[in-house]
C-alpha positions in Angstrom: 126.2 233.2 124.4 122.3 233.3 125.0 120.7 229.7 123.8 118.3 230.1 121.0 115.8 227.7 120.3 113.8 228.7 117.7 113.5 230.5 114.3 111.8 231.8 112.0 112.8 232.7 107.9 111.1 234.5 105.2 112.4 233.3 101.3 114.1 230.0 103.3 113.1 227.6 100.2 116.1 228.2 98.5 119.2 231.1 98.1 120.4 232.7 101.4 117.5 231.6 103.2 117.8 227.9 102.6 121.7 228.1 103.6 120.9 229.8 106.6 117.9 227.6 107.4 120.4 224.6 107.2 123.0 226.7 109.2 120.7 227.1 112.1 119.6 223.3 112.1 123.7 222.6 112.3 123.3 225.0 115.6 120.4 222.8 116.9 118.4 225.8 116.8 114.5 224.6 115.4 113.8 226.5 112.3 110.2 227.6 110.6 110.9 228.1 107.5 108.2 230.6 104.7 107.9 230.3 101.3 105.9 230.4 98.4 107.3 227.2 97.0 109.1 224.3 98.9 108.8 221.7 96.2 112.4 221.7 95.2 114.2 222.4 98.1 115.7 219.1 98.7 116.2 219.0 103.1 113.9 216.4 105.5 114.6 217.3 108.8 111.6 217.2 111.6 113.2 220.0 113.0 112.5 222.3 109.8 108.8 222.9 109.4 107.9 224.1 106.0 105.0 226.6 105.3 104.1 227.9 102.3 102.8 231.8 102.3 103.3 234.4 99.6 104.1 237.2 101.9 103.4 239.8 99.2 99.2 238.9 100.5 100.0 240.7 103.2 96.5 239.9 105.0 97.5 236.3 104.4 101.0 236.7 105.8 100.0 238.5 108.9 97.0 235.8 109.6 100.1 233.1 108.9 102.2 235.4 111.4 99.8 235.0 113.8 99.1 231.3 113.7 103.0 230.7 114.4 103.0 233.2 117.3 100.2 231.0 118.8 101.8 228.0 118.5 105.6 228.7 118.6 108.5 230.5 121.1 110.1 232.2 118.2 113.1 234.2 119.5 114.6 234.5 116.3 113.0 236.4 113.3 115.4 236.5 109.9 113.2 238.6 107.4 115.5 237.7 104.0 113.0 237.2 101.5 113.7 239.4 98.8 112.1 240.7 95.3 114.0 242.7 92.6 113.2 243.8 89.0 116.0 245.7 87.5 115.3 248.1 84.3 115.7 251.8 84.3 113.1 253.1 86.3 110.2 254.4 84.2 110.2 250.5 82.8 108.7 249.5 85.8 105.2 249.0 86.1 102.9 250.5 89.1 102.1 246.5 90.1 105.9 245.9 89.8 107.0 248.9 92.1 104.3 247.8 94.5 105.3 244.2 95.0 109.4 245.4 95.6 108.1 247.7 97.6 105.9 245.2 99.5 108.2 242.4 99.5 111.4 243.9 100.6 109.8 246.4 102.7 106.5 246.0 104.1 106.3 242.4 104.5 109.7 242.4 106.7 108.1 245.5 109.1 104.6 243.3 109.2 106.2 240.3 110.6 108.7 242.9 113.2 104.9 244.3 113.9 103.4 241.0 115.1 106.6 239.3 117.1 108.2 242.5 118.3 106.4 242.7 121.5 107.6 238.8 122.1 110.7 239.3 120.6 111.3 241.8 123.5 110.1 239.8 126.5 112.6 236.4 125.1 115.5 239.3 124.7 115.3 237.6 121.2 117.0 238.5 117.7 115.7 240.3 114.8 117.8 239.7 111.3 117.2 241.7 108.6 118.8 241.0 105.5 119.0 244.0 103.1 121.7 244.9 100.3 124.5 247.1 99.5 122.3 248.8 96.7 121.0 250.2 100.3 124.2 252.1 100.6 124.7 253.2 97.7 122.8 254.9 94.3 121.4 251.7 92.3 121.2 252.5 88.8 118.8 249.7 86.9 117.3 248.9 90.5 116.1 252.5 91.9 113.0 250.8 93.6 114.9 247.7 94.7 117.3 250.4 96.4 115.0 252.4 98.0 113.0 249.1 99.6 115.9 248.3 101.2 117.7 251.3 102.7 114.1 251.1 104.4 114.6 248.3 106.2 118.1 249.2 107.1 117.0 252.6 108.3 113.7 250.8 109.8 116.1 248.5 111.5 117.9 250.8 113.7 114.7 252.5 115.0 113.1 249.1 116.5 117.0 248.4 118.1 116.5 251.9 119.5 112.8 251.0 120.6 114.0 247.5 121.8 117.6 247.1 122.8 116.9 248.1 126.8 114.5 245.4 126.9 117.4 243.1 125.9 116.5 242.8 121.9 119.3 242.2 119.3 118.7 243.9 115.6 121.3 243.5 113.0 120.9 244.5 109.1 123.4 242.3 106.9 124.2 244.1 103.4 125.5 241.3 101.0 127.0 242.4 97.9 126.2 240.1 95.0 125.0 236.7 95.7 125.6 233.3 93.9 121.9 232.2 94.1 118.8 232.7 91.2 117.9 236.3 92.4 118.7 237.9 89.4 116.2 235.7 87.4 114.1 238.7 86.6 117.8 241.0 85.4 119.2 241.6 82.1 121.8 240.5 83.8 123.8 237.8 86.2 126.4 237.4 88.5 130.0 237.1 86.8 131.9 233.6 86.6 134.7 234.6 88.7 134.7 233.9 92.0 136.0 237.1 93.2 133.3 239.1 91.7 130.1 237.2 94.1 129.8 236.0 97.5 128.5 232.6 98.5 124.8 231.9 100.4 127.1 229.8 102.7 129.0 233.1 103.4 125.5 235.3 104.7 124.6 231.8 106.3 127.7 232.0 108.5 127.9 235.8 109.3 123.9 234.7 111.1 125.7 232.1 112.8 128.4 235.1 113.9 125.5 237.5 115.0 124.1 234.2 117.3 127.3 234.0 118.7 127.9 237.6 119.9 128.1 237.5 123.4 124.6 238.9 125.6 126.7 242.0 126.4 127.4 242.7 122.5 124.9 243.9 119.5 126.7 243.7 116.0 124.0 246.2 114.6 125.2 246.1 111.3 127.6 243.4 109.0 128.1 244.2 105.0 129.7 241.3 103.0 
């Protein structure tokens, strides 16, 4: 198992990102973590440096980017910040389209833009966490949907670009989460326990992927 030292999460104030933030710090790996908001999130450990960046300013986010790759060895990159509004399609407003779009999407290929060329020299790991409403039609969430079978599909072109330099991509697809993503839905996530998955559970498949022996890629886990 290579030995990772560092990483670096989008959306790790809370959700999936927070559990695998904390996940990560249980692995002894140092963890920068991006948000917009890191009032509430409830974890003091010198080893988790906090910044908060609303990635949909992309020209702040890339500066941000920048900054970190100055003053940091990333060799992890977990882009799992996500965005959704769900409403039949012709609900959603141009500004709302944009920002799934830019969120879920552009932000995730930005930050793969400035670290990539790193990335490959530390024969580091790229995570990108995307959805099963990339696999399959997503009624109520067309836009969401579309966002992010792009970063799945974007994801296996940089492991093409990448992998004989020794760089690891992997695209998780969770199914529905137990977290506050579906704040902005006219709907939530049922009570039974059978019907969601846990942030602990994405949190853990990461800590899988880590694992993998240097021979082994797993390019792709759905949960």
């Amino acid at each position: 198992m290579k030995k990772y030292e560092k990483a670096l999460i989008t959306g790790a104030s809370s959700g999936i990102g927070f559990a695998i933030a904390k996940e990560l710090l249980s692995m002894n790996i140092a963890v920068i973590g991006i948000a917009r908001d890191f009032s509430k999130t409830e974890l003091n450990d010198e080893r988790f440096e906090k910044i908060e960046c609303d990635i949909s300013n992309l020209s702040a986010f890339e500066q941000l980017l920048e900054n970190i790759k100055k003053k940091h060895e990333v060799d992890i990159l977990i882009n799992n910040a996500g965005l959704a509004y769900f409403a039949p399609h012709e609900e959603l407003s141009c500004k709302k389209i944009d920002e799934i779009v830019t969120v879920n999407l552009t932000a995730p290929m930005l930050a793969c833009k400035v670290f990539l060329r790193s990335l490959k020299e530390k024969k580091g790991l790229i995570i990108n966490i995307s959805s099963v409403t990339a696999k399959s039609p997503s009624p109520f969430a067309a836009a969401y949907g579309a966002a992010k079978a792009g970063i799945s599909e974007f994801s296996k072109s940089i492991f093409e670009e990448g992998r004989k330099h020794g760089l690891k991509v992997t695209v998780i697809h969770p199914d529905i989460v137990k977290s506050n993503f579906y704040r902005n839905a006219f709907f939530s996530e049922s009570d039974d326990p059978e019907a969601f998955i846990e942030c602990e559970t994405v949190a853990k498949a990461v800590s899988d992927i880590i694992k993998v022996d240097n021979y082994a890629v797993i390019s792709e886990i759905t949960i």
